[in-house]
C-alpha positions as CSV (number, residue, x, y, z in Angstrom):
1,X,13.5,-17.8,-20.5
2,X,9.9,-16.6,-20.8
3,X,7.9,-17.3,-23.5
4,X,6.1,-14.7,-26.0
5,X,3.2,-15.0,-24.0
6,X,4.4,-14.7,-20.5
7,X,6.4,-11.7,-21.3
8,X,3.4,-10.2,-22.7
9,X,1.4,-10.9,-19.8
10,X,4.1,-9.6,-17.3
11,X,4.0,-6.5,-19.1
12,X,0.1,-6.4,-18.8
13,X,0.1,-6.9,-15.1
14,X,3.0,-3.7,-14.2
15,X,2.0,-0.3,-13.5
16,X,-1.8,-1.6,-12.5
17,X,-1.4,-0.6,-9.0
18,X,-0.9,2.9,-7.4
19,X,3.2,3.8,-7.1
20,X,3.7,5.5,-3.9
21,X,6.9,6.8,-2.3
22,X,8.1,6.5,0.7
23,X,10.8,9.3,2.4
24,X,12.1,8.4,5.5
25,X,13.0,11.7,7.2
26,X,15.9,12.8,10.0
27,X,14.8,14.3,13.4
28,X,14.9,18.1,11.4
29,X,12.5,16.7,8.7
30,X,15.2,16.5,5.9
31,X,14.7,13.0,3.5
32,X,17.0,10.5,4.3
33,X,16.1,8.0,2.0
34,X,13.2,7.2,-0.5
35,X,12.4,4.2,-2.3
36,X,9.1,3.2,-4.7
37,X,6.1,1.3,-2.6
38,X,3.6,-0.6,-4.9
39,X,0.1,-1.4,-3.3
40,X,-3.5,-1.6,-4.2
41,X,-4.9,1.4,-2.3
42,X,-3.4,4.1,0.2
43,X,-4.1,1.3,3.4
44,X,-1.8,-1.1,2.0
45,X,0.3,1.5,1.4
46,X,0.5,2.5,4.8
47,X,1.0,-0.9,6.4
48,X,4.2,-1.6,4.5
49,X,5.4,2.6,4.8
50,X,4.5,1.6,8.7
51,X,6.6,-1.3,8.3
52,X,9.6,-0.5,6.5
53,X,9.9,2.9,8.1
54,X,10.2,0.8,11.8
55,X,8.7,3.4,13.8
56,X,11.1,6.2,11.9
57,X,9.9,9.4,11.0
58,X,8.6,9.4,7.2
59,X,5.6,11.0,5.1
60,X,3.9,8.6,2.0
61,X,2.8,10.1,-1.2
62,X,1.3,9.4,-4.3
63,X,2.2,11.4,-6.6
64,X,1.8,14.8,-5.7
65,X,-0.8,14.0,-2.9
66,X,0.4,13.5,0.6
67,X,-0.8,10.4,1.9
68,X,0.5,10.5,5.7
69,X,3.1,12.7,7.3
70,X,4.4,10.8,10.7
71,X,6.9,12.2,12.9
72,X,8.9,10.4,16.2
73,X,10.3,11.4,18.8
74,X,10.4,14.7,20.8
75,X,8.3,17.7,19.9
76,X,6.6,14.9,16.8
């Protein structure tokens, strides 16, 4: 179990970095899946969307901003 100060510390140290999302998409564009990215700035960002997405097609945002929209495969 943590003590009073660690637990105060973890709770100093969340939400500190940008929360993007990631949404894999289908070959019509449609989300397949979506799940929460945390990294220091929009590069990091896209190195693990790059990563996790394996090629896929996908967009990144950050909040409301679009960060990168990638499409694969025919007519991308």
């Amino acid at each position: 179990m943590l003590g009073h100060d660690s637990c105060r510390a973890a709770k100093r140290g969340r939400g500190l970095l940008p929360n993007y999302r990631l949404y894999r998409l289908d070959g019509a564009g449609k989300i397949t899946n979506a799940e929460w990215i945390e990294a220091s700035g929009d590069e990091d960002a896209l190195v693990e969307a790059r990563g996790r997405a394996q090629a896929g097609s996908f967009e990144l945002w950050e909040k409301n901003r679009l960060i990168e929209r990638f499409r694969s495969g025919p007519g991308a």
